[in-house]
C-alpha positions in Angstrom: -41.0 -9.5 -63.8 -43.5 -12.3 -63.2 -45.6 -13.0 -59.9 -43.2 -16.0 -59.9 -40.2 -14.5 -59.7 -40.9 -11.4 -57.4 -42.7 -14.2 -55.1 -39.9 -16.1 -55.0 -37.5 -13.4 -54.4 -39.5 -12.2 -51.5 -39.5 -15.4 -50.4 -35.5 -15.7 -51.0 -35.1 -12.2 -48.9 -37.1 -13.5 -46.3 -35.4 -16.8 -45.7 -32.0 -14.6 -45.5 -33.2 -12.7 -42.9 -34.7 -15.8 -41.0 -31.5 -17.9 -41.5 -29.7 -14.3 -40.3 -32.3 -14.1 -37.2 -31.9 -17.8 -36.5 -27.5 -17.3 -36.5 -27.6 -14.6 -34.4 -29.8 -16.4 -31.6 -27.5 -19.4 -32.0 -24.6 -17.1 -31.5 -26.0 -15.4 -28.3 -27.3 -18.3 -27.4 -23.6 -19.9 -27.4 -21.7 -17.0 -26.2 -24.3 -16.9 -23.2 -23.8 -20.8 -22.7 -19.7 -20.1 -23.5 -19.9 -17.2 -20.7 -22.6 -18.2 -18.3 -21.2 -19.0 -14.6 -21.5 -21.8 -13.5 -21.2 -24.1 -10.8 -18.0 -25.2 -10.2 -17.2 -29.1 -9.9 -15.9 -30.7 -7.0 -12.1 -30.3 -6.4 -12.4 -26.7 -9.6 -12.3 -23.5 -8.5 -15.5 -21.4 -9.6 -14.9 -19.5 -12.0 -16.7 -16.0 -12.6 -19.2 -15.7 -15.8 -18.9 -12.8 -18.5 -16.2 -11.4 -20.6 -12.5 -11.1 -18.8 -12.5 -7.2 -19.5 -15.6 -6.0 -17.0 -14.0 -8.7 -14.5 -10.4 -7.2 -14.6 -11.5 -3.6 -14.7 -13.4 -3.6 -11.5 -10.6 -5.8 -9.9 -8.0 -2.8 -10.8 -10.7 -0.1 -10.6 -12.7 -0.9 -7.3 -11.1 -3.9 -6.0 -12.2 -4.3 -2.8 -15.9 -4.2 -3.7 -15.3 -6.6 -6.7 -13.3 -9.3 -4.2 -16.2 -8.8 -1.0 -19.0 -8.7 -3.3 -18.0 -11.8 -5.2 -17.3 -13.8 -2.2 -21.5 -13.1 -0.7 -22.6 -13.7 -3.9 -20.5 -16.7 -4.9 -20.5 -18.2 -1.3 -17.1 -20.1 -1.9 -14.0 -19.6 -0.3 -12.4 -19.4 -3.9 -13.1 -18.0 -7.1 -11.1 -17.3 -10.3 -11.2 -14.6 -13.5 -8.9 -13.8 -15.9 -6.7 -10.5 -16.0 -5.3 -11.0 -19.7 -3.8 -14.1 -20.5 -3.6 -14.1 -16.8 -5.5 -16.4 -14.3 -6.1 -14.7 -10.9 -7.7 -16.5 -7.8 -9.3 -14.3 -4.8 -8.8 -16.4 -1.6 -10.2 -16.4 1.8 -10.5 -18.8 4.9 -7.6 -20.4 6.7 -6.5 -23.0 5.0 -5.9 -20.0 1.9 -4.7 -17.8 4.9 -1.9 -20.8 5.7 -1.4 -21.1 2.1 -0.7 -17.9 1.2 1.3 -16.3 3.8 3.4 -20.0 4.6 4.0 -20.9 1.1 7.3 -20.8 -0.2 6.7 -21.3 -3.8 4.3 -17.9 -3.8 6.4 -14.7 -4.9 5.6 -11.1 -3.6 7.5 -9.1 -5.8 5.9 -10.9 -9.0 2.3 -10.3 -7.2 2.2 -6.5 -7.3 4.4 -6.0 -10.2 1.5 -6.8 -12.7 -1.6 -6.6 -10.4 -0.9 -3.2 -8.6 0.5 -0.4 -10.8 1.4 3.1 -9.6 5.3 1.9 -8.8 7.8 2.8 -10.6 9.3 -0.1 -12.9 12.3 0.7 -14.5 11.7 -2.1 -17.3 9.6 0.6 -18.6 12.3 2.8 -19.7 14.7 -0.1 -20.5 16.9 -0.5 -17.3 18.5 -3.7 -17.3 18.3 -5.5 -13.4 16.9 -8.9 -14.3 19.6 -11.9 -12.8 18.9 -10.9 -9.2 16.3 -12.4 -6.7 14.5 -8.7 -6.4 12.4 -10.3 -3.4 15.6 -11.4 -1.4 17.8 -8.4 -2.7 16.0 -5.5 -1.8 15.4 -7.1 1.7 18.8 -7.8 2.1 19.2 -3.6 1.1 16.7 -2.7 3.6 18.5 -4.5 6.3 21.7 -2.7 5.4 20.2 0.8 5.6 18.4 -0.2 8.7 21.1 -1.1 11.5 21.2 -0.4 15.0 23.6 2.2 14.6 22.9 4.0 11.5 18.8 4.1 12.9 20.7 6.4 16.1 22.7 8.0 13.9 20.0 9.6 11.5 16.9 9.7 14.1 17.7 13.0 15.2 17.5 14.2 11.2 14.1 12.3 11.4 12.9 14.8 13.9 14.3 17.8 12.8 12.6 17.4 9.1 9.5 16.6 11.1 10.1 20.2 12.8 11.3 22.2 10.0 8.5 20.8 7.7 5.6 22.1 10.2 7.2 25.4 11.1 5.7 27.1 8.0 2.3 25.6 9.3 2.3 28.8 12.2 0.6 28.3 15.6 -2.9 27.5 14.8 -5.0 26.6 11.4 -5.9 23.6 9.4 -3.8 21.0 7.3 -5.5 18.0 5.3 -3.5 15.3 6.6 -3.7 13.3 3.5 -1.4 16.2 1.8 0.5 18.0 4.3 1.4 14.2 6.5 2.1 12.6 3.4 4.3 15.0 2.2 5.8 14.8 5.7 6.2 10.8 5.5 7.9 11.1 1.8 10.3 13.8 3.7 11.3 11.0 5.9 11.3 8.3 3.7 14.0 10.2 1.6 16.0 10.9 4.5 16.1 7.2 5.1 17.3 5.9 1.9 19.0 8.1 -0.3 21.4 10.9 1.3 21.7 14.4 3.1 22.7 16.6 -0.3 18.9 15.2 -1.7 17.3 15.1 2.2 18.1 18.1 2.9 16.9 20.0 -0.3 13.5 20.8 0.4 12.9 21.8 -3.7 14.3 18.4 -4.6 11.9 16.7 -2.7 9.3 18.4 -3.8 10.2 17.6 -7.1 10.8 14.1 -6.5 7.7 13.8 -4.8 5.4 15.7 -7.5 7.2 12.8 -10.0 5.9 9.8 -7.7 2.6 11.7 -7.9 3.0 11.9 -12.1 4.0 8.3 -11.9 0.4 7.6 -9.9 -1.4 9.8 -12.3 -0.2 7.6 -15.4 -1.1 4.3 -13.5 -4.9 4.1 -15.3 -6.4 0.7 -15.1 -6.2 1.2 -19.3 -2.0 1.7 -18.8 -2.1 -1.4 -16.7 -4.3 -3.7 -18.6 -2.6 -2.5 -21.8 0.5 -2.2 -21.4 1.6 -2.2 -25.1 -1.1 0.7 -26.1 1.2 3.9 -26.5 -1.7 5.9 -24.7 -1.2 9.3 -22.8 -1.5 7.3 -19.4 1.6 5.0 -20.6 3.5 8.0 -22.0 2.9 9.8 -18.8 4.4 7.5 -16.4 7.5 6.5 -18.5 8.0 10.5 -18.7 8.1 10.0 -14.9 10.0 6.9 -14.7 12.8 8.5 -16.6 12.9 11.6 -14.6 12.7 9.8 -11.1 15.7 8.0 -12.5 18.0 10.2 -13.9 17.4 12.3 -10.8 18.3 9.6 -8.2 21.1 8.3 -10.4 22.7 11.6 -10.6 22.7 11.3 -6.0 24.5 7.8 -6.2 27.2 8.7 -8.6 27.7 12.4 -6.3 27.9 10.0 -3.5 30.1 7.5 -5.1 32.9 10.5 -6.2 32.5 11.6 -2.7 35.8 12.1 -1.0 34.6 11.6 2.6 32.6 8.4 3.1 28.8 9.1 5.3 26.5 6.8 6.9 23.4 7.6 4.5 21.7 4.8 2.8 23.5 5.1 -0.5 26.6 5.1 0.9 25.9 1.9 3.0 25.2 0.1 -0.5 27.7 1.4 -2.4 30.0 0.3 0.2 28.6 -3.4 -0.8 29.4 -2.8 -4.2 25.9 -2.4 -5.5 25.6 -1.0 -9.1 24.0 2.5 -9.5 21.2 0.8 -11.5 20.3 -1.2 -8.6 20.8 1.0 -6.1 18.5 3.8 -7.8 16.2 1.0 -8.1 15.7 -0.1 -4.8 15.6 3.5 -3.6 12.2 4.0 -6.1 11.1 0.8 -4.5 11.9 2.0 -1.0 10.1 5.4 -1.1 7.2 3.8 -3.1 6.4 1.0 -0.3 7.3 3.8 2.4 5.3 6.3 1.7 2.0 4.5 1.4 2.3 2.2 4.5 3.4 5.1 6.4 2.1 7.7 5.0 -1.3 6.3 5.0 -0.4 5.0 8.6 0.2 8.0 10.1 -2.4 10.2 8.5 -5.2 7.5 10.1 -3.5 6.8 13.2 -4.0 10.8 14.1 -7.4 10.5 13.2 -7.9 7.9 15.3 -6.6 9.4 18.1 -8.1 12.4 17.4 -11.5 11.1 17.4 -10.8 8.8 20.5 -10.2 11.2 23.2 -9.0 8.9 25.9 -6.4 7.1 23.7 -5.3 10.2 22.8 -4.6 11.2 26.5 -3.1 7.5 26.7 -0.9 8.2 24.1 0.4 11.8 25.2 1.2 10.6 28.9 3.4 8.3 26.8 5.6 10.7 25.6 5.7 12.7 27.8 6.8 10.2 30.8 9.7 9.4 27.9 10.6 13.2 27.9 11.0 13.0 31.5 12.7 10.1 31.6 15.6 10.7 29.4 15.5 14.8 29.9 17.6 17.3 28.0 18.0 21.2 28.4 14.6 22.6 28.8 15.6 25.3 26.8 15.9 23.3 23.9 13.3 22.9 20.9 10.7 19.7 21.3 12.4 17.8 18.4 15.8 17.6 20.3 14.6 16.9 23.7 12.7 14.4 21.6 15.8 13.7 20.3 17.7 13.1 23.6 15.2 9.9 23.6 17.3 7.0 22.9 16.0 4.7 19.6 16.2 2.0 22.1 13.6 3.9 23.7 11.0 4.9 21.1 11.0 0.5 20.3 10.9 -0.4 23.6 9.2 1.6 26.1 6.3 3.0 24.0 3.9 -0.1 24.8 0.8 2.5 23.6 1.9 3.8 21.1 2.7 0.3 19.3 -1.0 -0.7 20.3 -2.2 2.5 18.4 -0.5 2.1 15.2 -1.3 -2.3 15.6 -5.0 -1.2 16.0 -4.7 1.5 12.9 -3.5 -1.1 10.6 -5.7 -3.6 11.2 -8.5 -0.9 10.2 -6.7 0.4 7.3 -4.8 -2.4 5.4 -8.4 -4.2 4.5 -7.3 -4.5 1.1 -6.3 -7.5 -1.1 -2.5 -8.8 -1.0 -0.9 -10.4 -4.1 1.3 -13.2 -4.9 2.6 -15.7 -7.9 2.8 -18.9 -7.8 6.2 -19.3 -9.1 7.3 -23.1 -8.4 5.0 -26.0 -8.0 1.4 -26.5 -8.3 0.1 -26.3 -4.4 -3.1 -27.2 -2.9 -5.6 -24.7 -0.9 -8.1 -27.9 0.7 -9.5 -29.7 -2.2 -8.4 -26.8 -4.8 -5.2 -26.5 -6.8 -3.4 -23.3 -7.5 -1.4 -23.9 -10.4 1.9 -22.8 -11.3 2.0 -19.6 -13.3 -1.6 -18.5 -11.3 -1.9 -15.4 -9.6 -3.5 -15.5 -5.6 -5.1 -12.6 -4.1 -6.2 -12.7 0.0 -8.0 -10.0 1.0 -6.7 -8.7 4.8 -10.4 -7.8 5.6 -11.1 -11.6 5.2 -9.6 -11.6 9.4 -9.1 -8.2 10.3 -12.9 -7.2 10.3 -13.7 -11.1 10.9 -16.1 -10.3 14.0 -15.6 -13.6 15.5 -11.9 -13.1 16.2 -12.3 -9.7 16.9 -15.7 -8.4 18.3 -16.5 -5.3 17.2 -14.1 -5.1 14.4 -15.0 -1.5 12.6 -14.3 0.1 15.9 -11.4 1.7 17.1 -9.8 -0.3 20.2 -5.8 -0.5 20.5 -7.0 -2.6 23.9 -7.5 -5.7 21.5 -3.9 -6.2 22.1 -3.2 -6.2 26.3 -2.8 -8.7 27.8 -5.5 -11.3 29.1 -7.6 -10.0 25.6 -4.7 -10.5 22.7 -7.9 -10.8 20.3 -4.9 -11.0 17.0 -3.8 -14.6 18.6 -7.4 -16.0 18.5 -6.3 -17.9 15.1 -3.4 -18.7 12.9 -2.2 -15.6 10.7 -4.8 -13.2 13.1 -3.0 -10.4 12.0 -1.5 -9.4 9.5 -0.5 -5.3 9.6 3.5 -5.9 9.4 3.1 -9.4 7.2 3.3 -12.6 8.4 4.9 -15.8 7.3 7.2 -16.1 4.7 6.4 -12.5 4.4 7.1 -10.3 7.2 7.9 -6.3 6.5 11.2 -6.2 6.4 10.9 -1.7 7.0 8.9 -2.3 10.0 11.5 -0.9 12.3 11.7 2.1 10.5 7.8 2.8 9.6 7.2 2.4 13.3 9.9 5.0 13.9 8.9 7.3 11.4 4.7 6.5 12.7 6.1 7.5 16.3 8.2 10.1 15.3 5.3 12.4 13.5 2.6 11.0 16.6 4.7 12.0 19.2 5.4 15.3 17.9 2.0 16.1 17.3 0.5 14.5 20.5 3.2 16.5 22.7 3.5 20.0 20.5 0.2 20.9 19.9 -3.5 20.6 20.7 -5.8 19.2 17.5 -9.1 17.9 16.5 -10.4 16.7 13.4 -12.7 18.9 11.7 -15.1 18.3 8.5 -14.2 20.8 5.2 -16.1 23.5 6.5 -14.4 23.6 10.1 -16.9 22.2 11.9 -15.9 19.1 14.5 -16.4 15.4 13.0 -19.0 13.5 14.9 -18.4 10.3 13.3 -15.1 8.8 12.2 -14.5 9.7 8.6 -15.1 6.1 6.2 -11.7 4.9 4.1 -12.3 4.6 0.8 -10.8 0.7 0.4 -11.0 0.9 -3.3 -8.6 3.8 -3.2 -5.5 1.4 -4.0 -2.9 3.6 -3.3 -3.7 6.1 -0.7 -7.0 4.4 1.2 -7.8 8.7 1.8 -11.5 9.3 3.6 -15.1 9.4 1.5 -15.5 12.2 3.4 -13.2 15.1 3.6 -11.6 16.2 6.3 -8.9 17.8 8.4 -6.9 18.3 11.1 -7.5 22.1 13.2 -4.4 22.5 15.7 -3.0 25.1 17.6 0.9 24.8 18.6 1.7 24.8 22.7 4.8 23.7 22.3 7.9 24.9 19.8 
C-alpha cells in the first residue's frame, strides 16, 4: 500500500470519527435543548425539564417530596409533567384551591383510578360495569347502607367486633397500631358493607384482608406505569382481584337466595335491584376507601392523644360523662354499656372527640388529591387546564399553611372552638372530610367507627406510646407522607396498655 493511500485512509477513519464526535454533541446538544426547563410564558403552565419517566416515577414513588420540592424550586403556583401519554398538573394557591374542589367538570373517580393504584379494579380481570356514573352511583350506595336506622341497628355489632377483636390482646402488653388497629378498622369496615355470615367469620376476614394486602403488594409504580407489561407485580394483583371477587360474589348471591330478608349492606342494595357485579364492586371500593381513611385515622388519632396528655384526659371525661348519661346495667361489659349510647349521641354530644379526629386529619391527609378534567377546558387565573388533563392539589398546600393556622405541625384540636375556628380563616381551610363538589360521602360512618375504637380505648384501658424497644416516645413519631397508602411513622412504634376495664 502506498504512503498515499494509508495517509488517506487514516485521514478517512479520522474524519469518521470526527463527523461521529461532532453528531453525537449535536444530538446531546438537541436532546438537552429538547429537554431543558424552561421558563414558562405568560398565560403556559411551566412545564418540568428531563425525560417523562424519572418525573412519573418519583410522582408514584415519593410523591409528596416530588409535588413540595417542585413547588420551592419552581416558585409557581403550577407546574406540569407527563405520566404516559398523560399530562398531569400539581396545583396550589386558592384560586387552584376554588378550582379544584368547586369545579364541576373535574372527576374524582377518574383521578385515582390511573394516578393512585393499590385499589382493586375489576377491569383488570374483565368485569364489565362501564354505563354507570361510578362517581354518583357508589355515593348513591353509600347513602343507602348508611341510614339513620340501619347505623342504630348495626352499632352495637361495631362494638362488639371492637371487643372481641382485643380480647385475645390479654390485660397488658404491646400492639403496633399500624397492624393490630388496622386490622381492627377492616373488621369494621366489613361489618358495614357486606353482611353478618362474612362479618362475623373472623377466618374470612382475615383472608379477605391478607388479599387487600396482596392487591397492595402488586401495586408497584412499574404495574402502574405499565400496565400492559405481564410482570410479577401485574400478575400478582389480578391473582388478587379475582380472588377478592369470587369471594365477595359468592356473599351477595348467599344473600340474594336468602329466605329471610336482613338489614346488612348487601341486602339494602339488592333490595334496589343492584346487579352482583356492581354490588361486589362497590363493596371492594368501600372497604378500600374505609380502611385507609380510617384505619390510618384512628391509628394517628391514639397517638395523638397518647402523646398529648391533657387531650387525652379531655377526651376520656368525654365518654365517660356519655356512660353516665345514658347508663346501662353496671354489670354489663364496656362495649354494651357503650352500647346503651344512643348513635344520636356518639354525633352529637361528643364535641371533643370530633375536634380530635378534625385536628388528626388535618395532620395526616397532607398528601396530594386527584382529579380529571372530564368536560370543558377551565381556567386556574391566567392558566388553562385542558380537557383530558389530570390536576393534583396537594392538602399540605393549607393544612400546614402557617398563616391560617399558626403552628401547623403541632398537635391542637383547640384550632377549632369557638372565638379561634383557625379552618374558617380562608375559603376551602380545610379539607379532612372533602369539600366542595367533593365532600365524603362515609363521613358519618368513619367518625363512628374513629369514635367507636377511641372511646373504647380511652375508657378500657390505660396506654402510652412506646418506641420498638419499650421505651416511652419523647417526641411524636414523623408520618412518612410518601407512604401513599398507609402514611405509617419513620419511626417505629407502639402502643403499651394495660386493660382496667373489661
Amino acid at each position: 500500500m502506498s504512503a498515499l493511500s494509508r495517509t488517506f485512509m487514516v485521514t478517512s477513519t479520522q474524519n469518521v470519527l470526527l463527523a461521529g464526535l461532532v453528531a453525537t454533541a449535536i444530538g446531546t446538544a438537541l436532546t438537552s435543548y429538547l429537554l431543558a426547563e424552561r421558563p414558562a410564558a405568560p398565560g403556559e403552565i411551566h412545564e418540568l425539564g428531563g425525560f417523562w419517566l424519572p418525573n412519573a416515577w418519583s410522582f408514584f414513588t415519593r410523591r409528596y417530596d416530588f409535588v413540595r420540592d417542585n413547588f420551592r424550586r419552581t416558585r409557581q403556583k403550577l407546574f406540569q409533567f407527563r405520566v404516559l401519554q398523560h399530562r398531569v398538573i400539581a396545583s396550589s394557591g386558592e384560586d387552584a384551591r376554588k378550582a379544584f374542589f368547586g369545579e364541576k367538570s373535574l372527576n374524582l373517580g377518574d383521578g385515582y383510578k390511573i394516578l393512585l393504584g393499590g385499589g382493586p379494579d375489576l377491569a383488570e380481570i374483565n368485569i364489565d360495569t362501564e354505563g354507570m356514573d361510578q362517581d354518583a352511583h357508589f355515593s348513591r350506595q353509600l347513602l343507602t347502607i348508611m341510614s339513620k336506622d340501619r347505623l342504630q341497628d348495626v352499632f352495637p355489632s361495631l362494638l362488639s367486633d371492637v371487643d372481641k377483636f382485643i380480647q385475645p390482646w390479654g390485660t397488658q402488653g404491646s400492639i403496633d397500631p399500624f397492624i393490630e388497629i388496622f386490622k381492627l378498622v377492616f373488621q369494621l369496615t366489613v361489618r358495614m358493607a357486606t353482611c353478618s355470615e362474612l362479618a362475623d367469620d373472623l377466618g374470612k376476614v382475615a383472608q379477605l384482608s391478607d388479599l387487600y394486602l396482596m392487591l397492595e403488594k402488586g401495586s408497584t409504580p412499574a404495574a402502574i406505569l405499565l400496565p400492559w407489561f405481564p410482570s410479577p407485580a401485574r400478575k400478582i394483583r389480578e391473582k388478587a382481584t379475582a380472588a377478592l371477587f369470587g369471594m365477595l360474589y359468592h356473599y351477595v348471591e348467599l344473600r340474594r337466595n336468602a329466605t329471610v330478608p336482613s338489614s346488612d349492606a348487601i341486602d339494602l342494595l339488592l333490595s334496589d335491584g343492584t346487579p352482583t357485579e356492581v354490588i361486589v364492586g362497590f363493596i371492594l371500593r368501600t372497604i378500600f376507601a374505609g380502611v385507609l381513611n380510617s384505619g390510618v385515622n384512628a391509628c394517628w388519632s391514639l397517638i395523638y392523644l397518647g402523646m398529648n396528655p391533657t387531650w387525652k384526659e379531655k377526651s376520656t371525661a368525654e365518654v365517660r360523662a356519655l356512660l353516665e348519661k345514658y347508663p346501662s346495667s353496671n354489670s354489663d361489659p364496656l362495649h354494651k354499656r357503650l352500647a346503651s349510647i344512643p348513635v344520636t349521641a356518639w354525633e352529637e354530644e361528643m364535641p371533643v372527640a370530633e375536634a380530635v379526629i378534625r385536628e388528626t386529619l388535618r395532620l395526616v391527609m397532607g398528601g396530594v388529591a386527584l382529579r380529571r378534567n372530564l368536560e370543558h377546558e377551565l381556567r386556574i387565573g391566567a392558566q388553562t387546564v385542558a380537557r383530558g388533563d389530570f390536576l393534583a392539589y396537594s392538602l399540605a398546600d393549607v393544612h400546614f399553611d402557617e398563616n391560617i393556622y399558626p403552628e401547623p405541625a403541632k398537635f391542637d384540636p383547640g384550632r377549632y372552638e369557638a372565638g379561634r375556628e383557625e379552618d374558617k380563616n380562608t375559603p376551602f381551610g380545610y379539607l379532612g372530610w372533602g369539600a366542595g363538589r367533593h365532600p365524603c360521602t362515609g363521613m358519618k360512618v368513619a367518625k363512628l367507627e374513629m369514635k367507636a375504637v377511641m372511646a373504647l380505648f380511652l375508657a378500657g384501658f390505660e396506654y402510652e406510646v412506646v418506641d420498638s424497644a419499650g421505651r416511652l416516645m419523647e417526641r411524636m413519631p414523623e408520618i412518612d407522607r410518601n407512604d401513599l397508602h398507609l402514611a405509617r411513622p419513620l419511626q417505629p412504634c407502639n402502643i403499651k396498655f394495660k386493660r382496667t376495664e373489661a
